[in-house]
C-alpha positions in Angstrom: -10.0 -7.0 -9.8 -9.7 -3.5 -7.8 -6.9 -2.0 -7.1 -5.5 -0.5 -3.6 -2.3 2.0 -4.0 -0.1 2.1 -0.9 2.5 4.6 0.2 5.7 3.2 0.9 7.6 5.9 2.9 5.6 6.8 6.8 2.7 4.1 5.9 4.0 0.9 5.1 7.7 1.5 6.4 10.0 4.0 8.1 13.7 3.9 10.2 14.5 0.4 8.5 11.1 -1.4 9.4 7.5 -2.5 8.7 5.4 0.2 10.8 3.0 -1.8 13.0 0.2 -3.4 10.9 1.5 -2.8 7.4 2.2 -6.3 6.5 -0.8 -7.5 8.1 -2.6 -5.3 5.8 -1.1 -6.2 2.8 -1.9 -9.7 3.6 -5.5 -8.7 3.9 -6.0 -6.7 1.0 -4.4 -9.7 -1.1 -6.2 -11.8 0.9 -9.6 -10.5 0.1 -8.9 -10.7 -3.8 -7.6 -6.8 -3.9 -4.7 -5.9 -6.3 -1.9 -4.5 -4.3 0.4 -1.8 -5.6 3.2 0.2 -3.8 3.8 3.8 -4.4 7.2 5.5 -4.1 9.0 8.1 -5.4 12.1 5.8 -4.6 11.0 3.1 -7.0 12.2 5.9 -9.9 15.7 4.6 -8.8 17.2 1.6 -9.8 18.5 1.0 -6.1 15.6 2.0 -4.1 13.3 -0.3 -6.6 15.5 -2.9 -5.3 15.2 -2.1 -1.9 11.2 -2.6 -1.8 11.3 -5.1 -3.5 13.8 -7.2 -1.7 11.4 -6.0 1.4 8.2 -7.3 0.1 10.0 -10.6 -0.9 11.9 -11.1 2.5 8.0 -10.6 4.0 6.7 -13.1 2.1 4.7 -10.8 -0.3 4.2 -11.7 -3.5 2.3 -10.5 -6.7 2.2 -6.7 -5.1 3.4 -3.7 -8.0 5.6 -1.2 -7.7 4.9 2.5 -8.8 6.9 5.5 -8.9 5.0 7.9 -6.8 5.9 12.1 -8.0 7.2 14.1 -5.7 4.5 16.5 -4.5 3.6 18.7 -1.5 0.4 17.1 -0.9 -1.8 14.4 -2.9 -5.4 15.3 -3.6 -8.0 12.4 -4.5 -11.4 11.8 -3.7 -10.5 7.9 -3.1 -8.4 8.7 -0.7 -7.9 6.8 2.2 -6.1 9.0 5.2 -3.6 7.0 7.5 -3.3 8.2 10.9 -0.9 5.7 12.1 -3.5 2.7 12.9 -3.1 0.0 10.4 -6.5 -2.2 11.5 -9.0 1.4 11.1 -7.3 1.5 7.3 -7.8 -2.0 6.7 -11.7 -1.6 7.5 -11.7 1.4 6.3 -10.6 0.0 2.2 -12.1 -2.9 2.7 -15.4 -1.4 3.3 -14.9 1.1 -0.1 -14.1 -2.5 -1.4 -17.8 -3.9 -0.4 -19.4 -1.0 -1.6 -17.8 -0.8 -5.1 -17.9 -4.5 -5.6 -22.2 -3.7 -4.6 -22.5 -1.1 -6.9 -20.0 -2.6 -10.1 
């Protein structure tokens, strides 16, 4: 089943709160048979582990990893997916690399 890798921190949740869409596309990507996985440099830490996962819980989220992201000054990948603050673009946006790499594997 593919995989999609999430950033915790400015894309799925900032100032105590779910940025607009986020959950919605988590839901989606589980929803359409992709493997979810958080990314974090706070799930290195036993306490900030907790904290995510007591957030994806609380949403109702279930079956998604947890990573430890590194700490780094930018993140280079030619998967990448770029989030510009618009949740519904970044859904299409993987789930459309999803249809193509589920067409070509």
């Amino acid at each position: 089943m593919p995989r999609v890798c999430v950033d915790w921190d400015g894309t799925l949740w900032a100032d105590g709160d779910w940025l607009p869409g986020a959950l919605v596309a988590l839901q989606t990507f589980q929803h359409e048979g992709l493997r979810v996985c958080v990314l974090s440099a706070r799930a290195g830490f036993d306490e900030g582990a907790a904290q995510i996962v007591r957030e994806l819980e609380l949403a109702g989220l279930q079956g998604v990893e947890l990573a430890v992201k590194p700490d780094a000054i930018a993140y280079v990948d030619n998967l990448g997916v770029a989030f510009a603050g618009d949740w519904y673009r970044t859904i299409a946006d993987v789930l459309e690399r999803a249809g193509q790499r589920k067409a070509v594997g």
